[in-house]
N, C-alpha and C positions, 0 to 999 in steps of 0.2 A: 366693118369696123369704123366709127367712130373717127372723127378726126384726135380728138381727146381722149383716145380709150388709150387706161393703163396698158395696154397687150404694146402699145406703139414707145414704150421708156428705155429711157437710155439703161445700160448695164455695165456692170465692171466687165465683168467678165470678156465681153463681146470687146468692149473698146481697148481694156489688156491683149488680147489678141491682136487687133490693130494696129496697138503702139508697138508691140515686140520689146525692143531691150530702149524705148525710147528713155529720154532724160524725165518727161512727164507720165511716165508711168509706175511712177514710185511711191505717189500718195496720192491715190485720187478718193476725195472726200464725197459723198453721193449722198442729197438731201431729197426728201418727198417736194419740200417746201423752203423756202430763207427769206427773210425780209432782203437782204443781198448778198449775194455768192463775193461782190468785195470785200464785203465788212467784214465776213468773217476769216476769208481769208489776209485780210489784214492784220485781225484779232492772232491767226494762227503764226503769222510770221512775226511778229513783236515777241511770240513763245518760242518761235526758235524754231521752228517746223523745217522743213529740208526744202532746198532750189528743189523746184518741176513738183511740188503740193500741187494737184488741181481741185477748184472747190468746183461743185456742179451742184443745177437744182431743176428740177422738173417744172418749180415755180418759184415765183419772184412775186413778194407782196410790199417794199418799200425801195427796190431801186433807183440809183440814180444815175444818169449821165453827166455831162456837163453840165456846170453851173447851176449843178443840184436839180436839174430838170427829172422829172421822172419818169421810168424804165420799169415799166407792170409786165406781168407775161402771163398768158392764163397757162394753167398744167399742160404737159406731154404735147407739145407744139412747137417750139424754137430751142434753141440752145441759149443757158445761160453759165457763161463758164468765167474763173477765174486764174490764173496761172502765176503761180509765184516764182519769181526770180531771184537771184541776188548777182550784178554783175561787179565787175570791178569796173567800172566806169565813173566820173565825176557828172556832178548831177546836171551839170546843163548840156551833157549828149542824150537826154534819157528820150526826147523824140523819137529818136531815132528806132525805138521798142514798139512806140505806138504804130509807128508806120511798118514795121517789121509783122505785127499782128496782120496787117490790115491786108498786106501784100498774103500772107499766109490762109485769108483766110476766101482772097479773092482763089488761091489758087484749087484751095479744096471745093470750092463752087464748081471751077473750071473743070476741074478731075471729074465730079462728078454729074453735072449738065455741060448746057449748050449754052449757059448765062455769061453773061461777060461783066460783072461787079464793078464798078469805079470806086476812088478815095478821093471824096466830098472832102477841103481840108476845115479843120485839121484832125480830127479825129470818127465819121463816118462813112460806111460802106453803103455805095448807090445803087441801083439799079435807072438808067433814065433820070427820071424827075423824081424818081420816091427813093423812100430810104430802105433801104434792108436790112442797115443794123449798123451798131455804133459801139465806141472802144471808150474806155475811162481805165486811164493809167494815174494808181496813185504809187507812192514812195514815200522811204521815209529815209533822211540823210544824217551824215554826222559830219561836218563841218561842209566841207564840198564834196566828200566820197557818198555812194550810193551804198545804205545797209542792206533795203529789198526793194524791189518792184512788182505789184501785183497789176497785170494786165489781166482788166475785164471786156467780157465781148457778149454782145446780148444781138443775136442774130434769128432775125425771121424763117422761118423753116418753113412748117406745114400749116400755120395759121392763115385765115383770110380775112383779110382787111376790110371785106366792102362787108361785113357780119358785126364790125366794132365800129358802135357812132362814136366812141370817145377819144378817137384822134383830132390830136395838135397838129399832124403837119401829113402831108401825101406819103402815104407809106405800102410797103407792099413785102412779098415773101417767096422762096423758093418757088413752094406751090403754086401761088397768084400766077407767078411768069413763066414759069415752065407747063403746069396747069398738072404736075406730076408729086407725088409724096418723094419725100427725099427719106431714105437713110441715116436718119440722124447720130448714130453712134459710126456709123463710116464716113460721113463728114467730119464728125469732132476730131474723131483719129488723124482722119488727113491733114486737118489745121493744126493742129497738135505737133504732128512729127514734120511738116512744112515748119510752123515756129521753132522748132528746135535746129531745122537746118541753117536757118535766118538768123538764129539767136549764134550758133557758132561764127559762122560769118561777119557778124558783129562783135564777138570776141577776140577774131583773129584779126579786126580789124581792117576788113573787105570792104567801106563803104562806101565807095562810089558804086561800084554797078547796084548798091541798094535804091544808090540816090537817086539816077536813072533809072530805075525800074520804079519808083514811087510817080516820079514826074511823068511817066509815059504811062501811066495809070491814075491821072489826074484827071476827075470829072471838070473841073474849071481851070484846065491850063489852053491858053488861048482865047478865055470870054471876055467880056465886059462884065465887070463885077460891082456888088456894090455889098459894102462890109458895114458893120456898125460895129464898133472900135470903141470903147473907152467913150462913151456919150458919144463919138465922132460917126458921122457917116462918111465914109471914102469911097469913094467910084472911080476906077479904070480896069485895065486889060491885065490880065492874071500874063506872066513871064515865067516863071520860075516856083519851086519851092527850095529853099534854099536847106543846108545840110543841119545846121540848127532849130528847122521847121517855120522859119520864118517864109509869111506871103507874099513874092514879091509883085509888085503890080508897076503899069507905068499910067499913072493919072493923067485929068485930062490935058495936064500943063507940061505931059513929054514926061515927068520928071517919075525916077523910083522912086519907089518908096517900099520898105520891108515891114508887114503884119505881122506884128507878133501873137494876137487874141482874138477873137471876134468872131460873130457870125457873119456868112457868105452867105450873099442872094445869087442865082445868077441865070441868064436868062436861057432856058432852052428853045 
């Protein structure tokens, strides 16, 4: 079999069994194809769609990451999933979601290899120096309350890197590092019902040992960094991530300083 053979797709069925009576088991949307599993799951919650909608797609022909960068995936190879939300929250804790994915989705790694994932900030999952895969949390507000939250997550599975000349940056996948096919609808499941655990815990208001658990899972806590900020280039030693998502670092003049944006270089 084919690394891309249909026989390897995700299913309802299979992943309903996984979830059991989870909160994301209630509408999950399952596309051949989607320019992106955000968009429309954005489109779906503007209509009114129910908390725990999952959009999913076997491909992705117009996705995007951060800062509009794009997020391609060829068929039946990575997961490209969307989760919609709606918390009661006001909109400047919504961090706190991105990193609640990221944490959920190092854990269904964990559950099912010997990989150990980092959170690249502010919003990618590592493996070493490459990337595994990355989170785009959008929202939409009414005054300072939060109406929905769609958390997307477009993670490397069973595809091989060193077969695509058309990468932008070192990247790599389940399979590359373990050199094994993974399960991909018993992963989704596990990240799934991991976020749903994650997601209570931040409605009950649990989150400091979130906040530690993000921080002790930080690819760049302890380096020498260097960010490019708003035209700015900044260089010092990563310190913290702070509970609002802000980077704190201490420059080379001793002195804090909290990021709020940007890209992180940093040296392995």
């Amino acid at each position: 079999m084919t690394l891309n053979s249909k026989n390897d797709r995700l299913k309802k069925e299979i992943l309903l069994e996984g979830l059991g009576k989870s909160l994301f088991a209630t509408n999950i949307i399952l596309h051949k194809s989607l320019d992106s599993t955000n968009r429309l799951a954005k489109e779906l919650a503007s209509k009114g769609s129910p908390e725990g909608t999952v959009v999913l797609s076997e491909e992705q022909t117009a996705g995007t990451g951060r800062m509009e960068r794009r997020w391609l995936s060829q068929g039946y190879m990575n997961l490209l999933a969307s989760a919609l939300i709606r918390p009661a929250m006001p909109s400047d804790q919504i961090f706190v979601l991105t990193m609640i994915l990221a944490l959920a989705t190092i854990n269904g790694v964990n559950e099912l290899t010997s990989l150990k994932p980092m959170i690249k900030w502010p919003n990618d999952i590592y493996l070493g120096p490459k990337k595994l895969g990355g989170i785009l949390t959008e929202f939409s507000v009414k005054g300072k309350d939060v109406k929905w939250v769609v958390l997307g997550l477009g993670l490397n599975v069973n595809w091989m890197p060193e077969k695509d000349t058309n990468l932008l940056y070192p990247a790599t996948s389940i399979l590359a590092e373990s050199g094994k096919k993974c399960p991909r609808n018993e992963l989704l499941a596990l990240i799934l019902r991991s976020l749903e655990g994650l997601y209570k815990e931040v409605q009950a208001g649990r989150l400091d040992p979130l906040y530690r658990r993000w921080n002790q899972h930080s690819l760049i806590m302890g380096k020498d960094v260097e960010i490019h900020s708003a035209g700015e280039i900044i260089m010092g030693k990563v310190l913290r991530i702070d509970r609002n998502g802000g980077l704190v670092i201490k420059d080379s003049a001793g002195r804090e300083q909290v990021i709020l944006s940007g890209d992180v270089s940093v040296r392995f």
